[in-house]
C-alpha positions as CSV (number, residue, x, y, z in Angstrom):
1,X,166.7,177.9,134.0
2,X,164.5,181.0,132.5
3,X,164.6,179.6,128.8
4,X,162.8,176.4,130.3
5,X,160.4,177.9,132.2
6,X,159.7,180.5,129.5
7,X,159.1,177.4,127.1
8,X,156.5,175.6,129.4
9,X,154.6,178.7,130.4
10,X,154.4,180.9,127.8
11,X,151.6,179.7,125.8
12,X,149.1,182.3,125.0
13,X,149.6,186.0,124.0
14,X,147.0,188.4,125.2
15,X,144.2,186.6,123.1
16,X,146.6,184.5,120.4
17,X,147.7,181.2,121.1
18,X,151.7,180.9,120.8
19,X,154.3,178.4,120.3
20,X,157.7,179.1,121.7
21,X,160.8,177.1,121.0
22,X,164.4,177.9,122.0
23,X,167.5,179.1,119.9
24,X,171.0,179.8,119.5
25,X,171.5,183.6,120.0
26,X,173.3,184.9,117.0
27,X,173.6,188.5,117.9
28,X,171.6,191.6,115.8
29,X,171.8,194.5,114.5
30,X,169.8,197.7,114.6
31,X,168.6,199.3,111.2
32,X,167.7,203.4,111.7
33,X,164.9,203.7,109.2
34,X,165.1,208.1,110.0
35,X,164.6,210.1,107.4
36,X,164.6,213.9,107.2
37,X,162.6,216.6,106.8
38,X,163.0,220.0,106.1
39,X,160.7,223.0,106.1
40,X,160.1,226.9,107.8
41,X,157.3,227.5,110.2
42,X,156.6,231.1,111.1
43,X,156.8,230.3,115.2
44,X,158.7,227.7,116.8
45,X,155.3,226.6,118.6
46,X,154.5,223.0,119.0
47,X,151.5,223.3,116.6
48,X,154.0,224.3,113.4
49,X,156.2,222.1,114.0
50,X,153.7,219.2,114.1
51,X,152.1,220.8,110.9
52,X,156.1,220.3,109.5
53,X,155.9,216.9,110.5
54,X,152.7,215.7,109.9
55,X,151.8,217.9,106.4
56,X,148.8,219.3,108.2
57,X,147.4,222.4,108.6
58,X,148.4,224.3,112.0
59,X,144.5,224.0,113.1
60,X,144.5,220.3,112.7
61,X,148.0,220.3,114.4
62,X,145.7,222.1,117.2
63,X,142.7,219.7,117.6
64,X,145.0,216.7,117.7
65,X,147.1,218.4,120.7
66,X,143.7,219.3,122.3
67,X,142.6,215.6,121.9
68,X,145.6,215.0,124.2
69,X,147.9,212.9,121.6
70,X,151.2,215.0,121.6
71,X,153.5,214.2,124.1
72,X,157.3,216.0,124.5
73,X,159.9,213.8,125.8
74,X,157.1,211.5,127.4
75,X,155.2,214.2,129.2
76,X,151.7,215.5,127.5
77,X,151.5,218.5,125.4
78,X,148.0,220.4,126.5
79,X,148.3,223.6,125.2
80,X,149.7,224.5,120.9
81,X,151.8,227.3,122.7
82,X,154.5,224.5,124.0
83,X,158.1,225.6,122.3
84,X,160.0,222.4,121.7
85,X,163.7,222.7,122.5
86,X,166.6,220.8,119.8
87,X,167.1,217.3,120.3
88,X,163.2,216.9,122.0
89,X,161.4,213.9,121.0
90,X,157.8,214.6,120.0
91,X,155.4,211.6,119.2
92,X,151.7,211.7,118.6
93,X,149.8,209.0,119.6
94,X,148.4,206.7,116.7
95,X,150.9,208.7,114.3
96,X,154.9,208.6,115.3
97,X,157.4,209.9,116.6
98,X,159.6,213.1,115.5
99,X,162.9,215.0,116.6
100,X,163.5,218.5,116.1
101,X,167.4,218.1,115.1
102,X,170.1,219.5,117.4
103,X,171.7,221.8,114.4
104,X,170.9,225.4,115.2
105,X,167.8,226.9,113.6
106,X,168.4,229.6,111.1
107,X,166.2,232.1,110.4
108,X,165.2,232.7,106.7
109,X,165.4,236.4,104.9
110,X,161.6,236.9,105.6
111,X,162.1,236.4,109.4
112,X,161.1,232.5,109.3
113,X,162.6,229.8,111.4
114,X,163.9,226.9,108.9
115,X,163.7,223.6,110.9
116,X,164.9,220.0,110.4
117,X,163.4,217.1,111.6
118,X,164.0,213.3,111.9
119,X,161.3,211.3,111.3
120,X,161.7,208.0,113.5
């Protein structure tokens, strides 16, 4: 009953014109494209991990959270002294999405933090 209707109604997109036609369902399959990276920030502050993430200096990390882009598990981000928790999901809006892995977070010899991330 929905396919049909879907097929007679469903004509334009937003501004595109579409055609839609029905098929067989054939099941799918989810590919992870995730990779990972590594690197030590000083502070565990929102602003060096995003630098991590984004290979950008901490003060552009800083103007793009006061620009109101950086969001932590869906709620914004106002201020760079936010400390992101393992297994958060950070995304930047107009850049991606990042997660601070959920394996501890050793500190280096010189009193860094060494951090993982997944890049989604």
């Amino acid at each position: 009953k929905v396919a049909s209707f879907i097929l007679s109604e469903c004509i334009r997109i937003r501004h595109t014109s579409v055609i839609v036609t029905a098929s067989e369902f054939s099941g799918f399959s989810v590919l992870s494209h995730s990779k990972e990276i590594q690197g030590t920030v000083a502070s565990l502050r929102i602003d060096s991990f995003l630098s991590v993430a984004l290979r950008k200096s901490r003060n552009q990390c800083v103007q793009i959270i006061k620009e109101e882009k950086v969001f932590c598990n869906n709620r914004k981000i106002v201020s760079a002294k936010f400390v992101p928790q393992p297994g958060d999901i950070i995304s930047v809006r107009g850049v991606g999405r990042f997660q601070l892995k959920d394996d501890e977070i050793r500190q280096t010899k010189k009193g860094r933090h060494s951090i993982h991330i997944l890049v989604q």
